[in-house]
C-alpha positions in Angstrom: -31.6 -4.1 6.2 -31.2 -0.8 8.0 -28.5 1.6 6.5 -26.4 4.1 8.8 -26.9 7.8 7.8 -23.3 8.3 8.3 -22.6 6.3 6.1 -20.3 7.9 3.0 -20.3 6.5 -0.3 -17.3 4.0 -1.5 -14.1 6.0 -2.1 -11.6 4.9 -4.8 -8.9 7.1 -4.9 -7.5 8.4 -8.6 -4.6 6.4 -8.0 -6.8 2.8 -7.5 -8.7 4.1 -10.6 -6.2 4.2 -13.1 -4.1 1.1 -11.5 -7.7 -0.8 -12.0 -8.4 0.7 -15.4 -4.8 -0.5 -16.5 -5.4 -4.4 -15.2 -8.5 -4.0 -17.8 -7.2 -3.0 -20.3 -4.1 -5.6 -20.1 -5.2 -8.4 -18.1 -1.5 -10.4 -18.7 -0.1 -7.2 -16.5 0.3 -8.8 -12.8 1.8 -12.0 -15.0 4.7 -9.9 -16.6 4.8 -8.5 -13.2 5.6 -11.6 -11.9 8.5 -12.5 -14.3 10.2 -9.6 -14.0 10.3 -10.2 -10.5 11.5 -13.7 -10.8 13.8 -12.7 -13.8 15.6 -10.2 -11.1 14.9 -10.9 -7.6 14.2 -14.5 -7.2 17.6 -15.8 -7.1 18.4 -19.0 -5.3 21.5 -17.8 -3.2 24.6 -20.3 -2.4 25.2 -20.0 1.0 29.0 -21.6 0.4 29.8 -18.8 -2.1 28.0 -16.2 0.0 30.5 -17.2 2.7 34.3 -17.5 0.6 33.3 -13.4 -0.2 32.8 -12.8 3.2 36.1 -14.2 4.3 37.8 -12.5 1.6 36.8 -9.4 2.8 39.5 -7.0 2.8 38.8 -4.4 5.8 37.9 -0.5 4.7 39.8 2.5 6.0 38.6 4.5 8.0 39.3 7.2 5.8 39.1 5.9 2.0 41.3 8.9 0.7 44.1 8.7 2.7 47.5 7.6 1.1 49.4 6.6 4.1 50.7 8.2 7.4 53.0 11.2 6.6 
């Protein structure tokens, strides 16, 4: 097996370090990770619902702070 002399040693940045380090040291991290996604993203969405708000709409202003025409 012939090796290149160009070749540079494996670079981990300080960033990869410490993420890898913390994984060690707790393993049940991607896990939790996992459930706090599910607890706040993972939502099944009811498309029925979804579409009574967007008919109840009620169209914006085109300048919120105006009272009324004077």
């Amino acid at each position: 097996m012939s090796m290149s002399i160009f070749r540079r040693p494996d670079y981990t940045s300080e960033a990869t370090q410490f993420i890898e380090q913390l994984k060690q040291q707790k393993p049940s991290l991607e896990a939790e990770q996992l459930a706090g996604r599910a607890l706040l993203w993972d939502k099944s969405v009811d498309r029925s619902a979804q579409a009574e708000f967007r008919e109840g709409r009620v169209a914006q202003k085109p300048y919120v702070y105006q009272t009324g025409n004077k």
